[in-house]
C-alpha positions in Angstrom: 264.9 26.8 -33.4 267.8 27.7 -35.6 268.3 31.1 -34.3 271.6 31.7 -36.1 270.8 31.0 -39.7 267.4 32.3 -40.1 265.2 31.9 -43.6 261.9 32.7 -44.2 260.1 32.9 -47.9 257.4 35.4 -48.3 254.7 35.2 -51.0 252.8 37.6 -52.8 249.6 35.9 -53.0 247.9 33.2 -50.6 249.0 29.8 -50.8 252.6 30.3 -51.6 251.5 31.9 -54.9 252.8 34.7 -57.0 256.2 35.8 -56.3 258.0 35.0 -53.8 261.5 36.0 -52.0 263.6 34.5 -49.8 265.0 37.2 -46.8 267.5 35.9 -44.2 268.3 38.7 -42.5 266.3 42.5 -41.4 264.4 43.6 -44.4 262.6 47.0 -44.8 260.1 46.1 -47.6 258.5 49.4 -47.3 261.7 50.9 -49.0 261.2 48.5 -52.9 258.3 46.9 -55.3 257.4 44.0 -51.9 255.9 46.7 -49.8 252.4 45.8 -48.7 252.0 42.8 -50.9 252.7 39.3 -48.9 249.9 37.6 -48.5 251.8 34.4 -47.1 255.0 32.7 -45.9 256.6 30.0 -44.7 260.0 30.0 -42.3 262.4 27.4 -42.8 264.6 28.2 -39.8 264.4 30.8 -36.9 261.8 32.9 -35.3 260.8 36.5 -37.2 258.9 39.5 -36.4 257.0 40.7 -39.1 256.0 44.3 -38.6 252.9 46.4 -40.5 255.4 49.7 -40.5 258.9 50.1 -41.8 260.2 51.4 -38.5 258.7 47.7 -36.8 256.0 50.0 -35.4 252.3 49.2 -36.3 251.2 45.2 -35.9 253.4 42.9 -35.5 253.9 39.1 -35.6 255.9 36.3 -34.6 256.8 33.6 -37.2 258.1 30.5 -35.8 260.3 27.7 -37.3 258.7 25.4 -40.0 255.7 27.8 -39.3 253.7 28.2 -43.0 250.7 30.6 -43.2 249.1 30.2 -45.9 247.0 33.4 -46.1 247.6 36.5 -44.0 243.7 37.1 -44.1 243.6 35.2 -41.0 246.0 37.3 -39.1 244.6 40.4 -40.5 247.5 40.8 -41.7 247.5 40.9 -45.2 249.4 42.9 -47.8 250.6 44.5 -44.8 253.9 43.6 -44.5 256.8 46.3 -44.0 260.0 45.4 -42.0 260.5 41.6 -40.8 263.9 40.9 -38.9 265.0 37.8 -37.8 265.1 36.7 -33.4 268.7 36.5 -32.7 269.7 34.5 -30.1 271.2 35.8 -26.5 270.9 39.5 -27.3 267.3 39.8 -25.9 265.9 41.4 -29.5 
C-alpha cells in the first residue's frame, strides 16, 4: 500500500453517484456542506480511517488500497461520515 501518497474519493450517493471529492490528506467533514452525506468511496492509494465523529471518536472504519464500497448501507455506515485521515507509515497512527 502506498502509505505516503494517500487518495481516496468519496461520493455522496451509492454507487459513486452524486458528488464526489477527492481528500488526500486528514479531513474534518463535520466542519463544511460533506458532513454526513457519503454514501460511498473508493481509495486509490493508502489505507484510511473513516470516523462517524469529527474528533475520530464514534465508529470507525478502515479503507484499504483499491478498496471501493459501493454503498455504506452495508457498513452501517452511511451518511455518517465525519473525519477520515489517512495511515501514515512508521509513526504507529
Amino acid at each position: 500500500e502506498d502509505l505516503h501518497n494517500p487518495q481516496i474519493t468519496l461520493y455522496e450517493h451509492v454507487n459513486y453517484q452524486g458528488k464526489s471529492r477527492i481528500i488526500r490528506d486528514a479531513t474534518i467533514l463535520g466542519a463544511g456542506h460533506d458532513n454526513d452525506i457519503m454514501s460511498s468511496h473508493k481509495v486509490q492509494r493508502g489505507a484510511w480511517l473513516l470516523c462517524e465523529h469529527s474528533d475520530g471518536s464514534g465508529i470507525q472504519y478502515l479503507a484499504r488500497e483499491r478498496e471501493s464500497l459501493p454503498n455504506y448501507k452495508a457498513i452501517d455506515f452511511n451518511d455518517k461520515l465525519s473525519f477520515l485521515r489517512p495511515l501514515r507509515p512508521g509513526c504507529g497512527c
